[in-house]
Structures are given as C-alpha cells and as structure tokens.
VMD Tcl script that draws the C-alpha trace (Angstrom):
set ca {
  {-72.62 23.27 14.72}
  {-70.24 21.78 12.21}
  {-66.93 21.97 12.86}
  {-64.54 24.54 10.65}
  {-62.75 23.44 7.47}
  {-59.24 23.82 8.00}
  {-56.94 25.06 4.85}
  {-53.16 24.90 4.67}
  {-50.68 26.23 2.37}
  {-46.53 25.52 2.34}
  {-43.91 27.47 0.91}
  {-40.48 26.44 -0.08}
  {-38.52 29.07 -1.38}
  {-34.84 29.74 -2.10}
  {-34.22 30.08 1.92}
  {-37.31 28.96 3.81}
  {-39.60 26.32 3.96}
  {-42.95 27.58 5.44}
  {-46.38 26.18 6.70}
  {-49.26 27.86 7.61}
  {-52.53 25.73 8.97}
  {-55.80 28.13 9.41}
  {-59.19 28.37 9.80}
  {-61.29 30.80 8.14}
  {-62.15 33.82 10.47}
  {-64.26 36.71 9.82}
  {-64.78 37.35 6.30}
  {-61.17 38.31 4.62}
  {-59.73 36.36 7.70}
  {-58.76 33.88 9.55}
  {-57.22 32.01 12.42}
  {-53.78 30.06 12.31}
  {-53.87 26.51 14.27}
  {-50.59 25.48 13.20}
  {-47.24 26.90 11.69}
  {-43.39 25.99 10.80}
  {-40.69 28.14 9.69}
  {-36.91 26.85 9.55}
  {-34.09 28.39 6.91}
  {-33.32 25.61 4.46}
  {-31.07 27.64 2.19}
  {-32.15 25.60 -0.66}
  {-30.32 27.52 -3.39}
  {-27.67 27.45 -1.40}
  {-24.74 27.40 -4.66}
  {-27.41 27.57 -6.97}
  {-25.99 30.93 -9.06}
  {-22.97 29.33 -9.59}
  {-23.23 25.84 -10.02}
  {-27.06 25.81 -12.12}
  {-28.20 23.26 -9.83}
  {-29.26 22.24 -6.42}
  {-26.39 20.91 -3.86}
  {-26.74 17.56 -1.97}
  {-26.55 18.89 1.41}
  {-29.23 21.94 0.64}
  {-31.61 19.28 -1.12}
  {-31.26 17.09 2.63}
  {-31.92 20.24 4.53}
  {-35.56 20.83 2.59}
  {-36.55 17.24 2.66}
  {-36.25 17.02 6.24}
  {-37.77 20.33 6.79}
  {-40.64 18.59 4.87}
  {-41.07 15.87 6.29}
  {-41.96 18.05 9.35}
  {-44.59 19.57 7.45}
  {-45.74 16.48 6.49}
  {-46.40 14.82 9.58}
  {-48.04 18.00 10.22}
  {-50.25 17.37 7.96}
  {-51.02 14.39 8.19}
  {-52.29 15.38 11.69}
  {-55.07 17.06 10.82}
  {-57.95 16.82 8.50}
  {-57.17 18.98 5.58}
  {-60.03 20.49 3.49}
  {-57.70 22.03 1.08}
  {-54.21 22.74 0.69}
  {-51.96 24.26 -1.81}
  {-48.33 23.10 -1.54}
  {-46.11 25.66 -4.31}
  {-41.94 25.81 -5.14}
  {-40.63 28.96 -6.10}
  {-37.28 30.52 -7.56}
  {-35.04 27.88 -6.40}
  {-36.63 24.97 -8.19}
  {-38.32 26.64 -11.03}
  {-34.03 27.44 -12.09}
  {-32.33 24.67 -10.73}
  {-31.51 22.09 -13.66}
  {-32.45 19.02 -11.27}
  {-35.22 21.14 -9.98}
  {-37.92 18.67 -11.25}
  {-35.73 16.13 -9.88}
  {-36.21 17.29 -6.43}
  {-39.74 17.61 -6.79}
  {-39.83 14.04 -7.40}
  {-37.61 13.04 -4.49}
  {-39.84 15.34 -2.21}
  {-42.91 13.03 -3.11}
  {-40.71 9.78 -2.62}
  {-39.31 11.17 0.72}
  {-41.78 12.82 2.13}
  {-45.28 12.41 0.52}
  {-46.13 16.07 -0.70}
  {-46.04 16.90 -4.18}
  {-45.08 20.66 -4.35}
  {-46.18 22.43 -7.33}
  {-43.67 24.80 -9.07}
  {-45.43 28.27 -9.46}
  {-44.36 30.89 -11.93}
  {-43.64 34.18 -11.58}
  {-46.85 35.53 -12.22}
  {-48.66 33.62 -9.64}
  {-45.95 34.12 -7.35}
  {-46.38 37.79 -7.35}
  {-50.33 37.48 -7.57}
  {-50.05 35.40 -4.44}
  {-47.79 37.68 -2.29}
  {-50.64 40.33 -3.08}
  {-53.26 38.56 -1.91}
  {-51.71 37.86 1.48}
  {-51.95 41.46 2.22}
  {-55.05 42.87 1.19}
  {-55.85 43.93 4.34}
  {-52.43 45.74 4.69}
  {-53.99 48.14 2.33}
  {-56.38 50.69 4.00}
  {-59.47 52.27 2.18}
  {-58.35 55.86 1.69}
  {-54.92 54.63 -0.27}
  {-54.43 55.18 -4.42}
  {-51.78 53.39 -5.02}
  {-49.44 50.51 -3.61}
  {-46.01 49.08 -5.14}
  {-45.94 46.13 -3.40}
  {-42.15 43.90 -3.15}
  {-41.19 40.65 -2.14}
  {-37.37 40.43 -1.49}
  {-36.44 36.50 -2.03}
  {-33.47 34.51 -1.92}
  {-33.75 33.47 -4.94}
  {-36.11 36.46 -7.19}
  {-37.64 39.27 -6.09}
  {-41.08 40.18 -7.15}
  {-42.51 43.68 -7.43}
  {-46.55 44.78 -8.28}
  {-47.91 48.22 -9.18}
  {-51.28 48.65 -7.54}
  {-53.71 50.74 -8.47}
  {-57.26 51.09 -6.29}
  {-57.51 55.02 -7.10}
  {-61.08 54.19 -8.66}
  {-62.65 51.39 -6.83}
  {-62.04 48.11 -4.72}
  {-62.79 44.77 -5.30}
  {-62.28 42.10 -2.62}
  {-59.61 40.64 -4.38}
  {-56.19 43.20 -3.85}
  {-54.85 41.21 -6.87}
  {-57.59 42.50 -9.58}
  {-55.92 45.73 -9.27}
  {-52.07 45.11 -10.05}
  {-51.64 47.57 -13.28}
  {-48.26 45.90 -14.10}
  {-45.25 43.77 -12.12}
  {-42.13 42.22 -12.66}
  {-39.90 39.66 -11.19}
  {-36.09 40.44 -11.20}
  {-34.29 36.94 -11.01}
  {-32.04 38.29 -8.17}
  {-32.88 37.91 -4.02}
  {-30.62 37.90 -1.08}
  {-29.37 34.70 -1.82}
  {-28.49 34.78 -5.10}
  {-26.87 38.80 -4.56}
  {-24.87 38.02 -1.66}
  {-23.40 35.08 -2.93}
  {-21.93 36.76 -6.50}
  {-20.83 40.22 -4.12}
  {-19.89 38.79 -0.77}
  {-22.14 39.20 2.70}
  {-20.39 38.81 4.68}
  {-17.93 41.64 4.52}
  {-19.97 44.74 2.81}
  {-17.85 47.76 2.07}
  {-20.12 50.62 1.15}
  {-18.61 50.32 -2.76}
  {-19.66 47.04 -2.79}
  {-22.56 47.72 -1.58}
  {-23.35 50.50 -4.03}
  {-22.79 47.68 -6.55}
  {-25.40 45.56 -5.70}
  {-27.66 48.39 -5.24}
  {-26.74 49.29 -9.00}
  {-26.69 45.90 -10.34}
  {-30.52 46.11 -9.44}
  {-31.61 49.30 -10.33}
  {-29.81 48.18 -13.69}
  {-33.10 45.62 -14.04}
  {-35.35 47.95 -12.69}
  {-34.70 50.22 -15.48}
  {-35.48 47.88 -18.01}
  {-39.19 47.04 -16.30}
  {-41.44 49.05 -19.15}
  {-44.23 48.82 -16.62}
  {-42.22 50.78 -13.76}
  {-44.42 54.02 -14.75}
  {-48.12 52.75 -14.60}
  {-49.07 53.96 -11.64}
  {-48.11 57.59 -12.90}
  {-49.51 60.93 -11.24}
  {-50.41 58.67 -8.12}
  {-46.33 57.45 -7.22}
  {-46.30 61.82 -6.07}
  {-49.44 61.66 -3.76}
  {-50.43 61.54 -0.44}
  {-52.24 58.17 -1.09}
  {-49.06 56.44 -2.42}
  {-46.98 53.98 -0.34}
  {-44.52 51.20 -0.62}
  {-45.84 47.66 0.92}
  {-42.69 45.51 1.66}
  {-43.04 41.89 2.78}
  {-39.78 39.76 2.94}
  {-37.36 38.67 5.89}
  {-35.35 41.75 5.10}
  {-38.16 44.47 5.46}
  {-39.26 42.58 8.85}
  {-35.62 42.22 9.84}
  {-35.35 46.27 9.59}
  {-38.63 46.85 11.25}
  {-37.09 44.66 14.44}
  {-33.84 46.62 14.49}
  {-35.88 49.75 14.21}
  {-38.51 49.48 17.13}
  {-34.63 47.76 18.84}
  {-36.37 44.60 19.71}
  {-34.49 41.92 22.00}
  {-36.33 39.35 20.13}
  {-38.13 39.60 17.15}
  {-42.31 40.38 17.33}
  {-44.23 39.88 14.36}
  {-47.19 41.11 16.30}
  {-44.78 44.06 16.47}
  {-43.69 44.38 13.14}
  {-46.48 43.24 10.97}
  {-48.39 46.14 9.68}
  {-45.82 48.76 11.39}
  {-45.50 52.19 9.56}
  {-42.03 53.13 8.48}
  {-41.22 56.84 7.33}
  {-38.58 56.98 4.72}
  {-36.14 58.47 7.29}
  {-36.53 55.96 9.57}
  {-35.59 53.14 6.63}
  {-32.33 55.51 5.90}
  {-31.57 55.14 9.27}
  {-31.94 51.50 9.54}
  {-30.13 50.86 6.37}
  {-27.10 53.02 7.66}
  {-27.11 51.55 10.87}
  {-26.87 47.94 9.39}
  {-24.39 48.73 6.61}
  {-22.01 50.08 9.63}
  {-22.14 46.97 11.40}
  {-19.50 44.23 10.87}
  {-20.58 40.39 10.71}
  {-20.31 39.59 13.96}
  {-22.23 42.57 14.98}
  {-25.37 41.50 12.48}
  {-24.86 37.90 14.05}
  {-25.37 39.58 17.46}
  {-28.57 41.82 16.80}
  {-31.52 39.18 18.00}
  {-33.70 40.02 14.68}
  {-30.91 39.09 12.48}
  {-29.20 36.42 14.02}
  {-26.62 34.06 12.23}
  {-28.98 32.83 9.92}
  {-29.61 36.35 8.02}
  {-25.82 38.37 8.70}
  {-24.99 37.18 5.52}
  {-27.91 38.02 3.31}
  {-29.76 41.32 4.87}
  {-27.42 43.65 3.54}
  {-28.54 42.05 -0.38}
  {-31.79 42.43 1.05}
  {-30.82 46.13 1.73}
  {-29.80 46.79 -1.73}
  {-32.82 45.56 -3.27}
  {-34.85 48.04 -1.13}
  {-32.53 50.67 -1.67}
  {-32.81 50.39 -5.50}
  {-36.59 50.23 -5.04}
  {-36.89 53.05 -3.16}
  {-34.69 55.03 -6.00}
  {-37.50 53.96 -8.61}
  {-40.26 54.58 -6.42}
  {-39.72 57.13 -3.87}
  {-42.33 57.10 -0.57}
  {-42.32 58.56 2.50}
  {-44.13 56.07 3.98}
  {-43.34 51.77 3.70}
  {-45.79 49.54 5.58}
  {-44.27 46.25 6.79}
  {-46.11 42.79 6.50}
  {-44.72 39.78 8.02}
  {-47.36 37.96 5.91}
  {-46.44 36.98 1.99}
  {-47.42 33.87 0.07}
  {-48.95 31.42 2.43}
  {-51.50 33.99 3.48}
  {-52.36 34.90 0.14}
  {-52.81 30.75 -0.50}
  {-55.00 30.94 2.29}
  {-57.05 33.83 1.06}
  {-57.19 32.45 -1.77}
  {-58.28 28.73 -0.83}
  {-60.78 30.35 1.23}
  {-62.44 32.58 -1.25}
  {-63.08 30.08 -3.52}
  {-64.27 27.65 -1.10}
  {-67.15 30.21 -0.20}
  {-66.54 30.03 2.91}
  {-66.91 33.56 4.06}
  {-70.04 33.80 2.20}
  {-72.22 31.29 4.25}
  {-73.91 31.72 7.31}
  {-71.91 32.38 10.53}
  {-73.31 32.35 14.10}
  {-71.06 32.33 16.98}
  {-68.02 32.59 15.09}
  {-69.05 28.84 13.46}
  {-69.96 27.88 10.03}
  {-73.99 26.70 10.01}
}
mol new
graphics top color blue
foreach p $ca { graphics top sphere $p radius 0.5 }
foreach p [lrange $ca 0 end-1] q [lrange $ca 1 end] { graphics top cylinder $p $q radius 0.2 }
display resetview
C-alpha cells in the first residue's frame, strides 16, 4: 500500500502564525500529523503607524522559521502558504514577504478578501449539519473580520463555499479595535463604542439581507470561528485549560453568549489575564473581539451560535485535498490503493 500524501497549509495573520500538517481521512476529512500555533502580533502598531514595526516583523520570521524546519521535515505533496490583513495593508507589506523568503525559505502568498472568506468557509463544512437553511458564518481577526451569508435551503454541494449568497470583510479585528479604543481598561461606554463603530460598517454591507425569510427560522444559525468565539466557549463550559476537543463544534444558545459577554466585560485586566482560556496573550483584545460579536448578533439575531476552533488552514486543507482527488480514489484499510 502506498503511503498517504501529506498536505500542509500556514497562516499568518494579524496575531497568529499557524501550521497545520494532515493527511487526508475519510472523504471530507482528515488527520493532522503536525501543528504550530504561537501569537506573533504582527500588526502590532499597524493602525497607526501604516506599516509593520521592527520588533513585530522579528517575532513572525522566527515563528517561521519554525514552520519551516517543519516543513522541511516531511515530504510535502502540496502546500498552500497565504498572508492576510496585516500584510495585504501594511505599506512594507511586500517588503516582508520578501524578507520571509530570504529568512526563512517560504514564500507566503498574500490572499484577498474574497478568498480569505471563501477559505474560512471551507474549513467548516462539516460544522454545518444537513437539516440547516441558512448559516452567517464570521471570522473575528486582528486585523479584518470577515462575514458570509450561506444559503443551503435548496440543495448541497460538497463544497460549503458554492453556497455563500453574499459576504463582506470589515477592515477592523481585535487588533486593530483595541488598539484605537483601549483593551485594556473597557468601561461599558467604551465598549458600546466599539460595538457601534462596527455595526456602523455593518450597516453599509448591501448584502446583509440575502438570506431573507430564512435569518427568522428554525434552520438559521450563526457559525463563529475566531480566538474570541473559542475564548467564550472556554469561559463558558469554565475550563481550567482550554479544550478544543471541548469547544470545537459546541452549541451556544444566545443566552448563554449574553452571559459570557457580561461576565467578561465585568472583569478587570488582571482578572482576563487570570482566566486560563484567555491568558495574557488575549486580556487585551477579547473584549474587541466581544464587540464585533455583539454588533453581529444585532444584525443577525440567532438563538443558537456553533463554535469552530477550525478557520483557514482547514479550509486550505479541504481545499488542497479536493482538488488533488484524493477522496475520490480507492481506499482499503484506511490507505490510498
């Protein structure tokens, strides 16, 4: 039997840099081999300053170089290695790009928005069960925020992304909030601003009302995937460390998400520091992250928000994978003929 192709995809966004390293699985699946995760804060000063800082540029390169030795390690049969908000803004965000290939021998591809919101669709497909109508789908960034209107009311291809009726990206994360309001201290009236300043962009999405009668069903739901909606999920279910087998794919009712958001809002810094799925890496930026729900749950109101700790490598993956073909040959015993 041969042995199975292995497919990797990498991620470097405004605040992470992320590697996934999979086999394919079932069909629609597959098996991770390898992974790396560390906060980079690459657009770190970004808002204010148009361009990338020296110290946040040194962070991502050596997070990369980790990747790449990772890579390296293992025979690849494809990979895709994208750049999102951070570098697609930043002035000397080609720059970068180029000192990433010098430094540590990947050439990242800048994705736009478009593909950026395709992608995060793909990843969860299978986050969205047969009976459902209609999904609004968000990714909370540091750096942009993308949102897709999904409609599978009349049939279902195998592809999650053939369905998305309309989507936007609002050039505003958790990154990019916190730093023009402040997150460390959050009063509730600033926080009311930030939630405004983004339901001021939502309004002016013309697509916001495609999915129609099916937003008021009972096949309607909100499908979050971002650090903050996996951060809530961990205070929720009061973890004393952080799951994703837990929290990916876990039902929240929209009380439950009030409750969460109140509970974090009436913490203090050092309090968010303290709570194990937050940490000192996120106190500053979940409450941004909680505005950005909080204005998307004002546009599109559901009592029910599905969590995925899943986003834009697994929809690379899924991706890679589908057009390889390789969940259309011949399996036996779990290996490809």
């Amino acid at each position: 039997m041969s042995e199975l192709p292995v497919f990797a995809a990498l991620d470097l966004g405004t605040n992470n840099c992320r590697l996934l390293v999979a086999v394919p699985g079932r069909p629609g699946q597959f098996r991770v081999i390898d992974a790396f995760s560390r906060i980079v804060r690459l657009g770190e000063g970004l808002s204010a300053s148009g361009r990338l800082g020296q110290p946040a540029m040194d962070r991502a390169v050596e997070a990369l170089k980790v990747c790449s030795d990772k890579l390296r390690n293992r025979k690849i049969k494809k990979a895709r290695l994208i750049a999102t908000e951070a570098c697609r803004t930043a002035a000397n965000g080609a720059e970068f790009i180029d000192r990433v290939e010098r430094e540590a021998g990947l050439k990242l591809e800048i994705i736009d928005r478009q593909t950026e919101a395709r992608l995060a669709v793909s990843g969860c497909g299978s986050l969205v069960e047969r009976d459902t109508d209609g999904v609004v789908l968000f990714d909370i960034g540091g750096g942009s925020s993308e949102i897709a209107l999904i409609d599978v009311s009349r049939h279902r291809s195998p592809r999650l992304a053939n369905h998305i009726v309309s989507w936007t990206s609002l050039p505003v994360g958790v990154v990019s909030l916190a730093e023009r309001f402040g997150g460390r201290t959050v009063t509730r009236e600033i926080f009311a601003a930030m939630v405004e300043d983004v339901a001021t962009r939502l309004r002016s999405f013309d697509g916001r009302d495609r999915l129609g009668h099916i937003v008021s069903g009972p096949k309607f739901h909100l499908l979050g995937t971002s650090g903050t909606v996996t951060t809530l999920a961990g205070v929720h279910l009061e973890l004393d460390r952080y799951d994703r087998r837990r929290v990916d794919g876990l039902w929240m009712d929209g009380l439950s998400v009030d409750r969460m958001v109140e509970k974090v809002l009436g913490w203090d810094f050092q309090q968010r520091v303290a709570n194990p799925c937050i940490g000192a890496d996120r106190a500053d930026l979940v409450l941004a992250g909680c505005a950005i729900l909080e204005a998307i749950r004002a546009v599109w109101p559901s009592e029910r928000l599905r969590v995925a700790d899943r986003g834009l490598r697994e929809g690379i993956l899924s991706e890679l994978m589908a057009d390889d073909g390789v969940w259309r040959r011949n399996w036996r015993n779990g290996q490809l003929r």
